[in-house]
Backbone of each chain as ProteinMPNN parsed JSONL, in Angstrom:
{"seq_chain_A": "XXXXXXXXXXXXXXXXXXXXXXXXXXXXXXXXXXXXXXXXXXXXXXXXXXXXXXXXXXXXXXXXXXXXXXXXXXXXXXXXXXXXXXXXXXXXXXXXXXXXXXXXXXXXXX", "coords_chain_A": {"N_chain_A": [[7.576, 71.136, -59.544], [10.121, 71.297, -62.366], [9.031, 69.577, -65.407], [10.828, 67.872, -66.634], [12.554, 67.84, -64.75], [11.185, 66.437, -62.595], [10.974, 64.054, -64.495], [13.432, 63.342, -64.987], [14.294, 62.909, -62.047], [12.665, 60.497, -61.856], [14.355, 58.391, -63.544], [16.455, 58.158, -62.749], [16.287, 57.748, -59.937], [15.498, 55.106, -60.189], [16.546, 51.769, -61.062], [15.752, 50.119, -62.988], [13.722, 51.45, -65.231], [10.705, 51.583, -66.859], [8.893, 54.064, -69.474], [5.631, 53.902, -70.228], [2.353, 53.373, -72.642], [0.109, 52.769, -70.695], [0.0, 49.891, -68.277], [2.423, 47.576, -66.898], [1.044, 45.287, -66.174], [-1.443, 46.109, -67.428], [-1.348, 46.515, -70.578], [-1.26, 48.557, -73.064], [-0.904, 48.791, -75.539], [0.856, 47.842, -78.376], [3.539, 47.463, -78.497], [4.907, 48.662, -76.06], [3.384, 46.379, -74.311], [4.928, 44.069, -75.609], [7.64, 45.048, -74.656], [7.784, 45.48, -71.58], [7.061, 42.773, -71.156], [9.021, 41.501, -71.752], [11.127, 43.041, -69.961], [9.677, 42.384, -67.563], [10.44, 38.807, -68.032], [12.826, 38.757, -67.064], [13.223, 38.868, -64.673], [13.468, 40.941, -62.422], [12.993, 43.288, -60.269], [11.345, 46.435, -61.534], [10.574, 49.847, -62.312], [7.963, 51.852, -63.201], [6.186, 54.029, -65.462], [3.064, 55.2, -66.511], [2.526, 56.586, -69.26], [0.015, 57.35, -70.508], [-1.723, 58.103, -68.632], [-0.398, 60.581, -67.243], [-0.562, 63.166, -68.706], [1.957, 65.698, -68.88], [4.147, 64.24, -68.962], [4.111, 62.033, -71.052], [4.066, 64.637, -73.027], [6.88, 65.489, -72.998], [8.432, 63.449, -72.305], [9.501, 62.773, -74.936], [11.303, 64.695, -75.873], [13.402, 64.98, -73.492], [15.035, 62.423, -73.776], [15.643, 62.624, -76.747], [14.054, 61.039, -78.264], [11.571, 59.994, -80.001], [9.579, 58.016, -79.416], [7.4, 55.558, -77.727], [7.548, 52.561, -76.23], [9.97, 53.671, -73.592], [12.609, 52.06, -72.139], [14.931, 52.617, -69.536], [18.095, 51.993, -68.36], [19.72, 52.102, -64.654], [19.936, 54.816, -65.102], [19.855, 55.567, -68.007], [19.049, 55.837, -71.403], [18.421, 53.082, -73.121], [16.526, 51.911, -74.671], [14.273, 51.456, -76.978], [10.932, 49.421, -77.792], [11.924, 47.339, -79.491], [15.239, 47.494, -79.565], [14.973, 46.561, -76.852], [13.7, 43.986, -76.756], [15.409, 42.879, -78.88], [17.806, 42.842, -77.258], [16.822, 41.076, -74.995], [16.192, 39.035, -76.526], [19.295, 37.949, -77.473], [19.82, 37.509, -75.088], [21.248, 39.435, -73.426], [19.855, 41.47, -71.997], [19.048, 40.537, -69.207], [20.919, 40.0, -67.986], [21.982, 42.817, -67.446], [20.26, 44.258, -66.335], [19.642, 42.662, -63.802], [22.467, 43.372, -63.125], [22.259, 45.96, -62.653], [20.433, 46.665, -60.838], [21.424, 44.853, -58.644], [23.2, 46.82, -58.258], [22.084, 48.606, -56.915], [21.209, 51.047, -54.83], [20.276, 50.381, -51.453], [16.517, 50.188, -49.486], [15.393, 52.357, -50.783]], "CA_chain_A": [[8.851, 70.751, -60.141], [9.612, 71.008, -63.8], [8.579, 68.18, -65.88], [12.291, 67.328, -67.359], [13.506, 67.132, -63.371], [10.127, 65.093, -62.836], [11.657, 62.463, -65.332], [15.294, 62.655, -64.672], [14.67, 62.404, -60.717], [12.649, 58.815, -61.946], [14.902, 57.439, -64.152], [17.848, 58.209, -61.698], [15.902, 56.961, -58.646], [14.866, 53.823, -60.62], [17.845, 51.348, -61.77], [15.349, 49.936, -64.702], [12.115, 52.017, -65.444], [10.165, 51.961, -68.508], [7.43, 54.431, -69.713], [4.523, 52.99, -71.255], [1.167, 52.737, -72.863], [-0.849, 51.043, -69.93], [0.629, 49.44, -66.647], [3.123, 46.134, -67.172], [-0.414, 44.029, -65.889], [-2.993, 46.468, -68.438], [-0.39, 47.268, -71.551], [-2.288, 49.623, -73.814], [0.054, 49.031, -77.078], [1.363, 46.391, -78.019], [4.924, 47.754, -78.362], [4.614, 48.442, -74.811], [3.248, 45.269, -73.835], [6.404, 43.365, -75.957], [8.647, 45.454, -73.83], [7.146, 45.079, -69.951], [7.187, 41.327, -71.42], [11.01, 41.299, -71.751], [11.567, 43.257, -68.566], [9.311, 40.848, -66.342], [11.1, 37.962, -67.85], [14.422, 39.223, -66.581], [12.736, 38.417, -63.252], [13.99, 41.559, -61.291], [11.689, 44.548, -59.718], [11.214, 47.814, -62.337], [9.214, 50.584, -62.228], [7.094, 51.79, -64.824], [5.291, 55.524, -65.356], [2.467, 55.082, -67.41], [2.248, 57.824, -70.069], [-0.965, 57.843, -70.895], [-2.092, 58.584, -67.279], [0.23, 61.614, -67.062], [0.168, 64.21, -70.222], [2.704, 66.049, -69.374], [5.438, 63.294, -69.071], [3.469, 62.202, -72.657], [4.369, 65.583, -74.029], [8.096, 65.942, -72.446], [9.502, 63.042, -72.578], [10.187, 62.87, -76.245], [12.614, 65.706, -75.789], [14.578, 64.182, -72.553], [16.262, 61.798, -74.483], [15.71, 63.018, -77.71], [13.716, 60.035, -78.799], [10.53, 60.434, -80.184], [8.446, 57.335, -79.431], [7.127, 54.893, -76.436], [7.806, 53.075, -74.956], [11.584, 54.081, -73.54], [13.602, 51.924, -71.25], [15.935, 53.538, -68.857], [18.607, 51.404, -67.333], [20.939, 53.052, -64.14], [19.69, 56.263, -65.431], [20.482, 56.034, -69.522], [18.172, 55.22, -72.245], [18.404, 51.995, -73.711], [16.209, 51.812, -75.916], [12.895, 51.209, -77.429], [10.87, 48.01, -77.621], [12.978, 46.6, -80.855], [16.436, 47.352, -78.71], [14.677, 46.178, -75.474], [13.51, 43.109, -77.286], [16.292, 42.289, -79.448], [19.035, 42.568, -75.973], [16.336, 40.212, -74.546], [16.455, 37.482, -76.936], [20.512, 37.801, -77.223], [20.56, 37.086, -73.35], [22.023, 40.777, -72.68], [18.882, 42.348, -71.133], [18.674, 40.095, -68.311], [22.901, 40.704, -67.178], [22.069, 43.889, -67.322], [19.204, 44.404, -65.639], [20.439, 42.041, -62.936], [23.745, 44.265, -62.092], [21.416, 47.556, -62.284], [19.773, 46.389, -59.663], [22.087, 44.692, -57.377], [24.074, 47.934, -57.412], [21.017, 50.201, -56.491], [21.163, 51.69, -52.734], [18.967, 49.385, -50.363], [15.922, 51.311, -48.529], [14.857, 53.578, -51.321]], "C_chain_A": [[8.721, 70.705, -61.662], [10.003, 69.173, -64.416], [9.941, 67.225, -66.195], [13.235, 66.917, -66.089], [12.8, 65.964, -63.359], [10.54, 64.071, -63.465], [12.903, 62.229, -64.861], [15.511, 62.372, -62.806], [13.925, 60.597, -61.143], [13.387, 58.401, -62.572], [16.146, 57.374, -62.818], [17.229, 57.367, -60.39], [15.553, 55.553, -58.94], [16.08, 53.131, -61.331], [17.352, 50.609, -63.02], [13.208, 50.349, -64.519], [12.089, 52.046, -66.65], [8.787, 52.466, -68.687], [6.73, 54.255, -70.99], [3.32, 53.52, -71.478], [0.592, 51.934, -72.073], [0.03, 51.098, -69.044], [1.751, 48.05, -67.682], [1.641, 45.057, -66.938], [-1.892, 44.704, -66.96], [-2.335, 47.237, -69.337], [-1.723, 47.651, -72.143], [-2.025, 49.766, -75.1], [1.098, 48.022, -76.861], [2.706, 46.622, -78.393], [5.143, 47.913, -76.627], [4.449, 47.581, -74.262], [4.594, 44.619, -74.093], [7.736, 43.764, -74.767], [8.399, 45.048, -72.594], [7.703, 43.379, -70.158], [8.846, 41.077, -71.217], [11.455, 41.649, -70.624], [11.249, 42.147, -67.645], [9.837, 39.368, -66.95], [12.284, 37.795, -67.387], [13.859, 38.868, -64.887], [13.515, 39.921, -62.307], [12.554, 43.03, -61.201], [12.036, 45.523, -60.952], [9.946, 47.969, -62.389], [9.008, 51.114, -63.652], [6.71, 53.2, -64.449], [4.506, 54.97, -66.935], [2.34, 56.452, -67.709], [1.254, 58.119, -70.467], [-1.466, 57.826, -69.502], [-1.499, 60.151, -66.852], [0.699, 62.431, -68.515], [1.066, 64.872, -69.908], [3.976, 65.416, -69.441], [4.854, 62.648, -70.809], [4.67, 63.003, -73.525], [5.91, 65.913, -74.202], [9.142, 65.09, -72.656], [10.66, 62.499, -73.936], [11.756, 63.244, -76.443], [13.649, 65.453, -74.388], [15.407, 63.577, -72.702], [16.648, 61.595, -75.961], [15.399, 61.525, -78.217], [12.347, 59.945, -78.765], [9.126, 59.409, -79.93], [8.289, 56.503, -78.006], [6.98, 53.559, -76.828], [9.549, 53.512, -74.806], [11.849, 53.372, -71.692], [14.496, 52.212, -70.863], [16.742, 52.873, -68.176], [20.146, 52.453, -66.705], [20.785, 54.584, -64.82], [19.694, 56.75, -67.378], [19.389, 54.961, -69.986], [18.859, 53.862, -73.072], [18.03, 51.467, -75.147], [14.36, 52.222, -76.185], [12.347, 50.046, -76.923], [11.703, 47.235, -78.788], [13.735, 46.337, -79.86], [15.947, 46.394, -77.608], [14.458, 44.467, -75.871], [14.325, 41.9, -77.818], [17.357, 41.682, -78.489], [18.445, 41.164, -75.266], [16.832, 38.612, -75.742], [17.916, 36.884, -77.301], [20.821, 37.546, -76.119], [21.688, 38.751, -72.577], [20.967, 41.46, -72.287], [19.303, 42.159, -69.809], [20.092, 39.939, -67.555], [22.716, 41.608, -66.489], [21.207, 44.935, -66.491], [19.293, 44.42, -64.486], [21.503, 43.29, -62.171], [23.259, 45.336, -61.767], [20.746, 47.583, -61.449], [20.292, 45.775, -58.071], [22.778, 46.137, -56.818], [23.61, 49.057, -56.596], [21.293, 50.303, -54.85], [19.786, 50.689, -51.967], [18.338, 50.704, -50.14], [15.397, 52.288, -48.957], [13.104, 53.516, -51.527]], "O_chain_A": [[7.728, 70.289, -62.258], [10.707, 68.211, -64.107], [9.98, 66.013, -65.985], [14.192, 66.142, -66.091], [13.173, 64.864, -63.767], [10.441, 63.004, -62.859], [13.369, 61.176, -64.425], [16.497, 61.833, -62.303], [14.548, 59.594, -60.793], [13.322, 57.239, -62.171], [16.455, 56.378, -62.164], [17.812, 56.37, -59.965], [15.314, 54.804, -57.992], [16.67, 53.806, -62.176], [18.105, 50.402, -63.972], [12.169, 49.877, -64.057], [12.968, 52.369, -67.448], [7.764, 51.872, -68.346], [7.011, 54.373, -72.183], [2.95, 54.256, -70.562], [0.423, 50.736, -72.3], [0.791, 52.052, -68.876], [1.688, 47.806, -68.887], [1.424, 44.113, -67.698], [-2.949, 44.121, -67.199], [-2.453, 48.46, -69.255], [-2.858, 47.26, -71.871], [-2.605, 50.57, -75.829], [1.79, 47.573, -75.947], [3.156, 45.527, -78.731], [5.664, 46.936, -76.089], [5.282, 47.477, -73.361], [5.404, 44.516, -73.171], [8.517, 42.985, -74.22], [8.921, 43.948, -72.411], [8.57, 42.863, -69.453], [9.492, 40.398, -70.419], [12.179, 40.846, -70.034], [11.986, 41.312, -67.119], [9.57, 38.518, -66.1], [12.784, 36.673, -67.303], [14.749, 38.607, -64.077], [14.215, 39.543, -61.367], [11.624, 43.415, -61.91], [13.17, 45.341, -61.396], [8.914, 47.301, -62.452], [9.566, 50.933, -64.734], [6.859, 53.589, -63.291], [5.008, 54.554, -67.979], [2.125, 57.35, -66.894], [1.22, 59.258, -70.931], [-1.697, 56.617, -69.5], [-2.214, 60.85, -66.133], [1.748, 62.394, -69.159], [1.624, 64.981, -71.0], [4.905, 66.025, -69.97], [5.529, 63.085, -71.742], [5.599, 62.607, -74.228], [6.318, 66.469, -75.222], [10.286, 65.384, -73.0], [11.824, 62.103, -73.993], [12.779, 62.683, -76.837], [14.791, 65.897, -74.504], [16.491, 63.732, -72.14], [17.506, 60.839, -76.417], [16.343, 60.815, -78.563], [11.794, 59.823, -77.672], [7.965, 59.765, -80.137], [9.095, 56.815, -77.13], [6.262, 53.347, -77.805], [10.265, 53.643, -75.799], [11.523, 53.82, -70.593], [15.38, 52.208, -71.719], [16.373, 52.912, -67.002], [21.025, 53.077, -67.301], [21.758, 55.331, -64.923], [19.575, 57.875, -67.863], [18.972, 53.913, -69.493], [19.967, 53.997, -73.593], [18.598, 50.974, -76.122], [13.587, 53.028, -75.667], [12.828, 49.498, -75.932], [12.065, 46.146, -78.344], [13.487, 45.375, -79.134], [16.606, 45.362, -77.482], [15.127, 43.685, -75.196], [14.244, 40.694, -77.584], [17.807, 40.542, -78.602], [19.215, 40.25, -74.971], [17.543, 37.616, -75.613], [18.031, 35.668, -77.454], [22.005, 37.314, -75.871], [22.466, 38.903, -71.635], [21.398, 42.61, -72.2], [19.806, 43.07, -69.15], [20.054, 39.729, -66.343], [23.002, 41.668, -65.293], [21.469, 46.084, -66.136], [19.175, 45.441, -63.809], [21.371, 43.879, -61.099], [23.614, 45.865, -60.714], [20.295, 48.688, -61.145], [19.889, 46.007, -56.932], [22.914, 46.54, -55.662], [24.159, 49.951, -55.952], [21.543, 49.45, -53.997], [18.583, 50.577, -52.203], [18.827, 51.819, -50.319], [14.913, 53.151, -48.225], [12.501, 54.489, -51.979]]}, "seq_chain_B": "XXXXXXXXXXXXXXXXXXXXXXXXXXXXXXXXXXXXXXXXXXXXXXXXXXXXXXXXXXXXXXXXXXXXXXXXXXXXXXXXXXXXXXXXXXXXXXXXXXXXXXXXXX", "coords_chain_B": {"N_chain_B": [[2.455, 62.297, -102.585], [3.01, 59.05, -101.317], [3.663, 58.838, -97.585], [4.574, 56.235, -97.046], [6.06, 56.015, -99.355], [7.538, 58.273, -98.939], [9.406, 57.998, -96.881], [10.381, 55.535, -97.741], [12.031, 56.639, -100.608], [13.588, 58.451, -98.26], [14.915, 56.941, -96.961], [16.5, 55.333, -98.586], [18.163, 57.424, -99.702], [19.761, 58.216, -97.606], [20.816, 56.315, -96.14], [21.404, 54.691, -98.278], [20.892, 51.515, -98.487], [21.729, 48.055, -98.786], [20.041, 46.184, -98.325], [16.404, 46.171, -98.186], [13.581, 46.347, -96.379], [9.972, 47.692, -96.356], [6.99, 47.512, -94.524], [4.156, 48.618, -94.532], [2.187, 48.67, -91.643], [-0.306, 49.509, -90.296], [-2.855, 48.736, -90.467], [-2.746, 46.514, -88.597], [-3.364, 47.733, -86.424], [-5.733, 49.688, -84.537], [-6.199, 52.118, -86.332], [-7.819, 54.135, -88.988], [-8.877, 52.816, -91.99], [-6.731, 52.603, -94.529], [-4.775, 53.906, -93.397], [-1.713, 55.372, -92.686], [0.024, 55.115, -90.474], [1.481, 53.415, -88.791], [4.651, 51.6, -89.506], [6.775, 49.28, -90.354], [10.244, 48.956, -90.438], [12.903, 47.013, -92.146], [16.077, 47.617, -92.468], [19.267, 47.222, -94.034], [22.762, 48.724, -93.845], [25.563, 49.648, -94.481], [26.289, 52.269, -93.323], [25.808, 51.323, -90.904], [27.908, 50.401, -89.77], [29.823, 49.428, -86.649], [28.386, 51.116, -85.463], [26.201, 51.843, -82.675], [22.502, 49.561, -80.87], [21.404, 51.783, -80.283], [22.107, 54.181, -81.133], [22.263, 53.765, -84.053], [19.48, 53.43, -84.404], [18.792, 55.929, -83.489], [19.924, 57.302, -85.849], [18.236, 56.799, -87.713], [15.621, 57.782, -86.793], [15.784, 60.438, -86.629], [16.244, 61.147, -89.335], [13.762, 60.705, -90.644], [12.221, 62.432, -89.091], [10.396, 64.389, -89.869], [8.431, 62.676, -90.525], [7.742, 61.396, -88.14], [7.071, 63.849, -86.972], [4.646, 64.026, -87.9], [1.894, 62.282, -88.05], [2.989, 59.852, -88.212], [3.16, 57.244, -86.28], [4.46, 55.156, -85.075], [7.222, 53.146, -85.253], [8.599, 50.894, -86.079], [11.728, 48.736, -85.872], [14.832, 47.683, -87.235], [18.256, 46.808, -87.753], [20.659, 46.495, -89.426], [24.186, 46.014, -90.13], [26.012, 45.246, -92.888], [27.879, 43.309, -92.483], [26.636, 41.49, -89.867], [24.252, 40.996, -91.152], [24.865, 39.183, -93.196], [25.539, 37.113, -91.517], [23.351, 36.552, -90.502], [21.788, 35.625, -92.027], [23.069, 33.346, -92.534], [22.779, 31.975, -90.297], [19.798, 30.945, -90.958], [17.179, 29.711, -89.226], [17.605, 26.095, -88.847], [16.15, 23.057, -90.822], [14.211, 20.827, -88.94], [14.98, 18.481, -87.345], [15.195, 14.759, -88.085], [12.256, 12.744, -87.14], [11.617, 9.839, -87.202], [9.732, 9.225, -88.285], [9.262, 8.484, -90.422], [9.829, 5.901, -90.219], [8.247, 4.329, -88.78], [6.41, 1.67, -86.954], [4.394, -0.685, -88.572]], "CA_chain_B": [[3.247, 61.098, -102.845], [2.189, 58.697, -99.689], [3.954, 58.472, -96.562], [5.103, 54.966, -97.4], [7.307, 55.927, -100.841], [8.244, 59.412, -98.705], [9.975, 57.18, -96.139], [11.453, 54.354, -98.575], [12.962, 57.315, -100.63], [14.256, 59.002, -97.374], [15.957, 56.478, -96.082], [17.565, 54.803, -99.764], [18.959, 58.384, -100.018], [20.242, 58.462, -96.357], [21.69, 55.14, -95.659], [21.693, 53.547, -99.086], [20.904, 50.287, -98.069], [21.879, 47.173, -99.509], [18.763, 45.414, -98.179], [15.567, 47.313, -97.214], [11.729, 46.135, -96.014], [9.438, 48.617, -95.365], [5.804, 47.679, -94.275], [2.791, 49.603, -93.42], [1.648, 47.715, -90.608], [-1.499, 49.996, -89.492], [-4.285, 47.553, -90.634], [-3.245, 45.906, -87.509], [-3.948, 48.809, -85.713], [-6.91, 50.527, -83.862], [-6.99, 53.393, -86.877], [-8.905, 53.848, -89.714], [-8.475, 52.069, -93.102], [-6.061, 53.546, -95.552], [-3.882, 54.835, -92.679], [-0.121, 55.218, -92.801], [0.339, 55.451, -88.941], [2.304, 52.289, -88.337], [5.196, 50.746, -90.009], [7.801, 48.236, -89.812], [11.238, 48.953, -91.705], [13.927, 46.276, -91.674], [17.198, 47.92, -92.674], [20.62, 46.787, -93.744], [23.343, 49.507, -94.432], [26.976, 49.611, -94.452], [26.269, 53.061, -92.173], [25.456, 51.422, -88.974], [29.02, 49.554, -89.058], [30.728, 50.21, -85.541], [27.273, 51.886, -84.322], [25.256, 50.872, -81.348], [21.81, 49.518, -81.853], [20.362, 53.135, -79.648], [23.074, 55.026, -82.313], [21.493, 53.746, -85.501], [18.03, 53.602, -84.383], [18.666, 57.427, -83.734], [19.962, 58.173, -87.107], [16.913, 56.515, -88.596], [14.695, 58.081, -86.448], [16.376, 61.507, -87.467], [16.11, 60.771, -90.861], [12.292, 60.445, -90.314], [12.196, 63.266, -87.833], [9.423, 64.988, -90.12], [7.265, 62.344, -90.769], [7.599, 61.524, -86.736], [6.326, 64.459, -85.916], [3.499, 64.104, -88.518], [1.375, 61.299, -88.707], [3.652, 58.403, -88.501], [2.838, 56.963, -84.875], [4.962, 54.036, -84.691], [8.098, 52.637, -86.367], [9.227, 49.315, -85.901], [12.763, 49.089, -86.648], [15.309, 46.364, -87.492], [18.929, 47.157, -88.493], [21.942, 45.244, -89.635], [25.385, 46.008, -90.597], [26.198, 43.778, -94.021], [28.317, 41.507, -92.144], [25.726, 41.04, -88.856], [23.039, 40.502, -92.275], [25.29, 37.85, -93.492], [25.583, 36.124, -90.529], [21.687, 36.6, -90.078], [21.101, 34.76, -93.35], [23.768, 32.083, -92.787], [22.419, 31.317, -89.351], [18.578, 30.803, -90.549], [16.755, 27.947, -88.382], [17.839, 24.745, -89.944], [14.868, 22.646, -91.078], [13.954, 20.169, -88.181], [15.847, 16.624, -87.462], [13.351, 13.483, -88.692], [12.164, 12.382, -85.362], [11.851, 8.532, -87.071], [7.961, 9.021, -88.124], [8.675, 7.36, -91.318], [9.91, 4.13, -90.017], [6.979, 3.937, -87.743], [6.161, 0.472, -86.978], [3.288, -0.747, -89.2]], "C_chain_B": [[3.102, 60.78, -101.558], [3.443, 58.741, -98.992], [4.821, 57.294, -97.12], [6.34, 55.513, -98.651], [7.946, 56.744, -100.229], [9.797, 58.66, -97.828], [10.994, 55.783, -96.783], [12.465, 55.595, -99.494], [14.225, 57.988, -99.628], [15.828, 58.381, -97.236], [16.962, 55.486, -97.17], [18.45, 56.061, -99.65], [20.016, 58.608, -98.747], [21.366, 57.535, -96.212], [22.199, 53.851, -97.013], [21.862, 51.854, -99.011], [20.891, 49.336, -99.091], [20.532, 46.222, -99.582], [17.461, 46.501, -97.572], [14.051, 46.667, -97.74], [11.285, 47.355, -95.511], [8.101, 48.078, -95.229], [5.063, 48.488, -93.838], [2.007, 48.59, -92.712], [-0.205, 48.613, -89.942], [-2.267, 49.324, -89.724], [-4.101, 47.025, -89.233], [-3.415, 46.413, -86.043], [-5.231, 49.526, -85.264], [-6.947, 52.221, -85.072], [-7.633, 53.292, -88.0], [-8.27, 53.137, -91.258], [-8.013, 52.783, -93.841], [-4.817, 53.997, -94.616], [-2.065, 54.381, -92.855], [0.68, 56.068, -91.328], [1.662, 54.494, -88.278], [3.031, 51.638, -89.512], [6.791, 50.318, -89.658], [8.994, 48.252, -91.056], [12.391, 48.001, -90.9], [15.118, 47.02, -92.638], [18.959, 47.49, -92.451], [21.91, 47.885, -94.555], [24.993, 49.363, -94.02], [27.036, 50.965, -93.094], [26.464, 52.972, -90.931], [26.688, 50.315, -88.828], [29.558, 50.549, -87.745], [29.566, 50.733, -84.714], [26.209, 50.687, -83.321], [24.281, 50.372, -81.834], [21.36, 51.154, -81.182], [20.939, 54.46, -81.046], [22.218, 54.614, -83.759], [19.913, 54.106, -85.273], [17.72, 55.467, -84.247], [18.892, 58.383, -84.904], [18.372, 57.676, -88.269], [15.797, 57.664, -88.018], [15.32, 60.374, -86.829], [15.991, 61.799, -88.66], [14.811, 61.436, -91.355], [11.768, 61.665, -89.436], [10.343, 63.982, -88.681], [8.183, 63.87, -90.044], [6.506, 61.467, -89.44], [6.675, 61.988, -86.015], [4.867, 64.788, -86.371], [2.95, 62.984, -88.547], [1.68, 59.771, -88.173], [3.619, 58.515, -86.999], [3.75, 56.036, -84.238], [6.087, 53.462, -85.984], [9.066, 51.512, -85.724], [10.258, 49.223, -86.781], [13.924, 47.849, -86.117], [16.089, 46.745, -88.284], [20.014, 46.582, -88.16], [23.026, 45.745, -90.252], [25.617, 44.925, -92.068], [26.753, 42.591, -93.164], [27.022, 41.116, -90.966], [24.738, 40.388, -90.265], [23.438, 39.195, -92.421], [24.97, 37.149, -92.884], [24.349, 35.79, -89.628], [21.154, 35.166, -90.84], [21.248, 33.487, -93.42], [22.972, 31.444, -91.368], [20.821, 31.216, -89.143], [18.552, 29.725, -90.167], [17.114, 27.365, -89.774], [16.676, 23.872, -89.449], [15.127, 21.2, -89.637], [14.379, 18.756, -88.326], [14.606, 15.793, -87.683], [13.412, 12.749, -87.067], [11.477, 10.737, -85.758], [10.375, 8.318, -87.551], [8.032, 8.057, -89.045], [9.012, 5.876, -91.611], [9.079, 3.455, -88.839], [6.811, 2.143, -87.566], [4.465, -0.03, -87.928], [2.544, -1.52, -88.722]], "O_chain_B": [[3.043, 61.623, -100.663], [4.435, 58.689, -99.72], [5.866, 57.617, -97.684], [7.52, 55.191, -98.513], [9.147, 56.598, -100.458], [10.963, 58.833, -98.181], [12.016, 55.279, -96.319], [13.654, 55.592, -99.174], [15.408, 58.077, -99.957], [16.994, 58.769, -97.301], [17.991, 54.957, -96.749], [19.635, 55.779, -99.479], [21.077, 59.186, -98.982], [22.559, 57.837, -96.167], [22.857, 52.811, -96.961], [22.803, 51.176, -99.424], [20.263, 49.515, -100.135], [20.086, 45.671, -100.588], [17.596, 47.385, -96.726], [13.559, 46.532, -98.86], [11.807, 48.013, -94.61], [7.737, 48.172, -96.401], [5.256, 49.094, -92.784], [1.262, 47.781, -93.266], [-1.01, 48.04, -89.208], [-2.733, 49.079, -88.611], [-5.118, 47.0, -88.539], [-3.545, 45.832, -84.966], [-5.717, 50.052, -86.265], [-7.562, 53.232, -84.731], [-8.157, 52.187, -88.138], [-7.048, 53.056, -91.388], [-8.665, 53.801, -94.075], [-3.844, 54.468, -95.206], [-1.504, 53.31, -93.085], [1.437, 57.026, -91.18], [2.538, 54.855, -87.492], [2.375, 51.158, -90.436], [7.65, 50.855, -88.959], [8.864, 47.796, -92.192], [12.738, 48.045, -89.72], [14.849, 46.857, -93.828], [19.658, 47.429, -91.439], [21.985, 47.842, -95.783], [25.272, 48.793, -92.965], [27.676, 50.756, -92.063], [26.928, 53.739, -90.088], [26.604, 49.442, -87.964], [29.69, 51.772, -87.697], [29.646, 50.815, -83.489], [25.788, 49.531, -83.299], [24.314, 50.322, -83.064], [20.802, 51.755, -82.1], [20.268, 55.308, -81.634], [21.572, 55.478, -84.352], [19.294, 54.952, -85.918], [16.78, 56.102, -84.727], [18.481, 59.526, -85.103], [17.812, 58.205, -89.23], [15.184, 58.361, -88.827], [14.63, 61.217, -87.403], [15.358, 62.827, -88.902], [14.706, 62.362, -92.159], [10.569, 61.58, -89.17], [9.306, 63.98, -88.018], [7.096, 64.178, -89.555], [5.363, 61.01, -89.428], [5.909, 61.55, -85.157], [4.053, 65.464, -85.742], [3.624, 62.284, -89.303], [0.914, 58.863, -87.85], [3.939, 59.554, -86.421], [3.881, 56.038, -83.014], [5.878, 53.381, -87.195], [10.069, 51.554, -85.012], [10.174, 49.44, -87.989], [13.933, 47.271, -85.03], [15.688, 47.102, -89.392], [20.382, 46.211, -87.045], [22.648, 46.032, -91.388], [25.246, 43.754, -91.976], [26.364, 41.425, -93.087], [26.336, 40.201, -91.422], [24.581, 39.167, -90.259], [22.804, 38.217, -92.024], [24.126, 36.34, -93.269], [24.242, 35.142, -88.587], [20.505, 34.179, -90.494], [20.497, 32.631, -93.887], [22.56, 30.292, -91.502], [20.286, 31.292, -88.037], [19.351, 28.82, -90.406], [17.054, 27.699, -90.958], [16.244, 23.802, -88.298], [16.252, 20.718, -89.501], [14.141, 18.029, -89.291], [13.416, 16.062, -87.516], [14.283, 12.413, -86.264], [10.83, 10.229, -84.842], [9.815, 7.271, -87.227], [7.367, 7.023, -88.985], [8.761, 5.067, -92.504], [9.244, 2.405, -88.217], [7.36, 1.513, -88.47], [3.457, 0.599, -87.606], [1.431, -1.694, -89.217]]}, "name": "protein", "num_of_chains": 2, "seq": "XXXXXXXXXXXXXXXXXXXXXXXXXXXXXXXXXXXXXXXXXXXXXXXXXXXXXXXXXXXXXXXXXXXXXXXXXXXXXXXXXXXXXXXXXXXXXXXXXXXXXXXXXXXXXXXXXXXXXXXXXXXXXXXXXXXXXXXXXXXXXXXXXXXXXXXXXXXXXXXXXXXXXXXXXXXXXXXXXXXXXXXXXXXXXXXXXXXXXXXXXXXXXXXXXXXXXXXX"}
């Protein structure tokens, strides 16, 4: 499969994924870490693709959402942000809404 | 001319900002000394009225697109509309209530 489906079938199958530097439990960068941090305080399930485990999601996903750095949160299928954005929504109390409804609305069973 | 001045020119000429931090943050980084891999710009422009934050952070990162794809590893970014600034400035923490220490009992 090409690499650009490869991403857009995870973000779409995932209602909040973020790819990182490292795992959410072994961040690798501490922009990365900050972010995972904000997600797991929102208390709801998201998946993760670590980028440095997989070069060519690394090399690709730059150009997917035309945003050149890592990590990149994806909520309901659309980029979000960075860790700043991801960060900043967090400490305004709009991550964790949002997060929340992206997840109740997901399809059971996947 | 370093990295650091290329990037503070860029983005005075771009967004003309009323307020503007830029740090080079790599010292607290894993690369080598001298490096201009990592930095942290706080930006306040009349530009990013009406825009999202994913909308501004994309015209910055635009802006920057060359020195992105050269070098510069990481950009920590922090941007304000004048009025959001204002209302940054007006709403710093207020200094801590006296919790009575100096009528202590002696």
């Amino acid at each position: 499969m090409d690499v650009l489906e490869r991403i857009h079938q995870q973000v779409t199958q995932n209602p909040v994924i973020i790819f990182m530097k490292g795992t959410p439990q072994f961040p690798m960068c501490g922009y990365s870490s900050r972010a995972a941090e904000a997600l797991k305080s929102c208390g709801v399930p998201f998946g993760y693709v670590n980028v440095l485990a997989d070069p060519e999601i690394f090399e690709n996903l730059p150009r997917y959402a035309d945003w050149p750095t890592f990590p990149q949160i994806y909520v309901n299928g659309e980029l979000i942000g960075g860790c700043d954005i991801t960060v900043e929504m967090f400490q305004r109390g709009e991550l964790k809404p949002l997060v929340e409804a992206a997840t109740a609305q997901a399809p059971q069973g996947e | 001319m370093s990295i650091q001045s290329r990037i503070d020119e860029k983005i005075r000429t771009h967004f003309a900002p009323t307020h503007l931090e830029l740090a080079n943050e790599s010292h607290r980084h894993a690369v080598p000394p001298g490096s201009e891999s990592h930095f942290r710009l706080l930006l306040v422009s009349a530009r990013f009225d009406g825009l999202s934050p994913l909308a501004r952070h994309r015209a910055v990162n635009a802006c920057l697109a060359e020195e992105l794809a050269a070098g510069v590893h990481a950009l920590s970014l922090h941007t304000y509309s004048p009025a959001e600034w204002l209302t940054r400035q007006t709403q710093a923490p207020e200094a801590p209530p006296c919790l009575g220490g100096s009528k202590a009992e002696h």
